[in-house]
C-alpha positions, 0 to 999 in steps of 0.5 A: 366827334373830332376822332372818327372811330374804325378797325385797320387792317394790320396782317403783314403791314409794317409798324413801326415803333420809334424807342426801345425802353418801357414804353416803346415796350408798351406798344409792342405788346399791343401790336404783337396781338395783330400780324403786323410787321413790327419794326423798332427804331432803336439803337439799344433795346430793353431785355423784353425787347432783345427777346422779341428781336431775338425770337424773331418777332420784331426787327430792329433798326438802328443807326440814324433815323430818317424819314425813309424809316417811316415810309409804307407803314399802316402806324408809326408810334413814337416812345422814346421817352424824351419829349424833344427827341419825340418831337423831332421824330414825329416831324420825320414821320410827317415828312413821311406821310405817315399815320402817328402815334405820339406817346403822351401827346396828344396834339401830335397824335394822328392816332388814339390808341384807345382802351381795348376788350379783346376777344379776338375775332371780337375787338371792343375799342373804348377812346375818349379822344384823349380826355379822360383815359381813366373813364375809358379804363373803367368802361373797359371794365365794365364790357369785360363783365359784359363779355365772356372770356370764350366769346371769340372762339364762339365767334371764330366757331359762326365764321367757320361755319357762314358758307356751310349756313349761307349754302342751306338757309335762305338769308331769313333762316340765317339771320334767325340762325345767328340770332339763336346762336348768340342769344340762346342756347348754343351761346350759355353751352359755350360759355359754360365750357362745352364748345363740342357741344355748342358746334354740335348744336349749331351744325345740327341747326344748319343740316336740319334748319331747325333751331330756337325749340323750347330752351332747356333749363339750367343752374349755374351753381355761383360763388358770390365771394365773401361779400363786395361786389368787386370781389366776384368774378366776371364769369359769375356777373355773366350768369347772373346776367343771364339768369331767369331766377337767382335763388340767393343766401343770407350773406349775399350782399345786395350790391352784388344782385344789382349785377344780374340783370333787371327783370330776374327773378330774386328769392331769398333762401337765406338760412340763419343759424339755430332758424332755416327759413328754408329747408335745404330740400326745399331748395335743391328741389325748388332748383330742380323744378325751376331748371325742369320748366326751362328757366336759366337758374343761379343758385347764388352762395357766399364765398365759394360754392365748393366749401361749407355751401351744401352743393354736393346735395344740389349737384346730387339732385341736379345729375338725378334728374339730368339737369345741366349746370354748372359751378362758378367759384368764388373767392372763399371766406378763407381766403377773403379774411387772410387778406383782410388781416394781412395774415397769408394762410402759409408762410415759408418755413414757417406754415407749410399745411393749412386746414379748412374746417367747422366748428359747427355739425349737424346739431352741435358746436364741436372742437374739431378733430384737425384742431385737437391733432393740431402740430407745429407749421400748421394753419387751420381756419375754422368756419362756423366756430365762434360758438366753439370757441370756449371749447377750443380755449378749454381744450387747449387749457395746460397743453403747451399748444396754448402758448404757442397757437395765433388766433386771428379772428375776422368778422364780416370779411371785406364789408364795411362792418369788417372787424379784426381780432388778434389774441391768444386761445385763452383770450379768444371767448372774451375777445370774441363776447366784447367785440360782439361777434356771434356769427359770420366770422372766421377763427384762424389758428396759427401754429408756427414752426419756429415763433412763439406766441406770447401767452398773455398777448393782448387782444388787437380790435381793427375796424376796416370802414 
């Protein structure tokens, strides 16, 4: 290594920033994490910076610089924006002996500021030395997924309570401790948002010494998105990190299993139109017997968990049988094909309603009652539908709402075989038979306040590869 990784300590030590334009910014923002004391060198500052100065945050120091400045400082960065004048102040700071930071230049670093994981007290720090940023970015990345949001505050949680456990557990009992605290049970209640529960479990731990019983079973009910594995939340990759078993739908990419971890268990519930290989009490009870046995669950759900998903029978069953879980949302089909087709679902002044429906009930395809009642200023995006959709053309034959509603049809939305149709209603059965969408497609109907829609538009067909 020619750069030697550690943590400073920064609380009430002086930093200075030589600069005041954006990227002297950039630096201040990082350093307004610590407790340093944050001086800038500056004769003129840039509005965010004469907001910090004016809130009482940082100081400014203007007028000539000299080697004064920079004496006594745990880190001096340097971010003028001017190589030459960046030079000359770094030559100031050596004078100084001070530790420094030059912006972009690498050689005159005596200090990398690497790629930062914050979830304060835990600090992930990722350098490459000054090489390749971008990699260090893309780890970055990766341990995001890796770490809870909440992880800090359970850190803060055991730090607070190290002298209570230090006091009634012998160091064995206390490394034990810690061990189930962050692999087990208390560490999956917090992340799923019960913090008083988790410090509740923890203290219970240290009063009784007893901890690491039989894991209580769970199920995490998870929104996969609409299908690239880019598109699914952090929160949702940690539980199927976690996972024992993932129960998972049809429309589940397979790139997005790969996230969880390598020994979970996979079982396929998928459920095609008109041939369910599995009855959706087959499932809700399988989640319940699995969570029943102690086993962490993902129940894992195209789209969103909260939209045309069946959860509400799974959540019935679970709160019966007093099984914990819970629900991570994903993004919604909706959603993923309005952005596929650079189509917003409300448009000022112009969409101020937007409906989510289905064409399809229990045993039939229907034109729902929300497209028949349909008014000017109106979105409705329709899962379920292309078989509805003769008998939506049909409905609207003659109506003057025929001219005048946009049809955006969106097949496969943020996938490789993503297709994308704009038409009018009378076009929208033969659009959707000569482009070969049967299923796995939104139709979004657009009633616009003020445009009018051509009733003989032609049919658009984009691929997106």
């Amino acid at each position: 290594m020619k750069t030697f990784p550690m943590f400073l300590q920064m609380k009430d030590r002086k930093v200075v920033v030589a600069g005041g334009g954006e990227q002297a910014a950039q630096k201040t923002r990082l350093m307004l994490k610590t407790q340093a004391q944050i001086v800038l060198l500056a004769d003129h500052l840039d509005d965010e910076l004469t907001a910090l100065v004016a809130e009482g945050r940082v100081q400014q120091q203007a007028g000539p610089i000299t080697p004064e400045a920079f004496v006594d400082t745990a880190l001096v960065f340097i971010a003028t924006g001017c190589p030459a004048v960046d030079m000359a102040l770094h030559d100031l700071a050596k004078q100084a002996g001070a530790t420094v930071n030059v912006v972009d230049q690498p050689d005159l670093c005596d200090a990398i500021t690497p790629s930062i994981v914050d979830r304060d007290p835990v600090v992930v720090a990722i350098g490459t030395e000054g090489t390749a940023p971008v990699l260090a970015r893309q780890i970055k990345t990766q341990v995001e997924q890796i770490l809870e949001p909440r992880l800090g505050d359970l850190a803060a949680l055991a730090g607070r309570l190290r002298n209570s456990a230090a006091a009634r557990l012998a160091p064995r009992a206390r490394r034990d401790l810690w061990r189930w605290v962050f692999s087990e049970t208390p560490r999956r209640t917090h992340a799923r948002g019960g913090q008083r529960e988790t410090a509740s479990l923890i203290k219970d731990a240290i009063k009784t010494g007893s901890f690491g019983a039989k894991e209580e079973g769970s199920v995490a009910l998870v929104g996969a998105g609409p299908g690239a594995k880019d598109l699914i939340t952090l929160r949702a990759v940690q539980r199927l990190q976690e996972a024992d078993v993932i129960f998972y739908d049809r429309l589940v990419d397979p790139e997005v299993l790969e996230l969880a971890r390598r020994d979970a268990e996979r079982v396929y519930v998928g459920k095609a139109p008109g041939c369910h290989s599995w009855p959706q009490e087959k499932i809700t009870q399988t989640l319940v017997s699995a969570a029943q046995r102690g086993q962490r669950i993902v129940r894992l759900k195209c789209g969103d968990p909260g939209i045309f998903a069946r959860s509400c029978e799974e959540i019935s069953a679970l709160k019966a049988a007093g099984v914990p879980f819970e629900i991570v949302p994903g993004v919604t089909s909706a959603c993923a094909a309005a952005a596929a087709s650079a189509e917003p679902l409300t448009e000022r002044e112009e969409i101020d309603t937007v409906i989510v429906s289905t064409g399809h009930l229990t045993t039939q395809y229907t034109v729902p009652e929300c497209v028949k009642n349909m008014g000017a200023g109106t979105c409705v995006t329709l899962y379920m539908a292309v078989g509805a959709a003769p008998a939506i053309s049909t409905y609207f034959q003659g109506k003057p709402a025929e001219k005048e509603i946009a049809v955006v049809v969106v097949a496969h939305a943020q996938t490789p075989d993503q297709v994308i149709i704009r038409c009018d209603l009378p076009s929208l059965p033969a659009a959707l038979v000569e482009n070969g969408i049967k299923n796995t497609a939104l139709i979004t109907l657009k009633w616009r306040k003020s445009q009018q829609v051509a009733a003989s538009r032609t049919p658009e067909l984009s691929v997106v590869n």
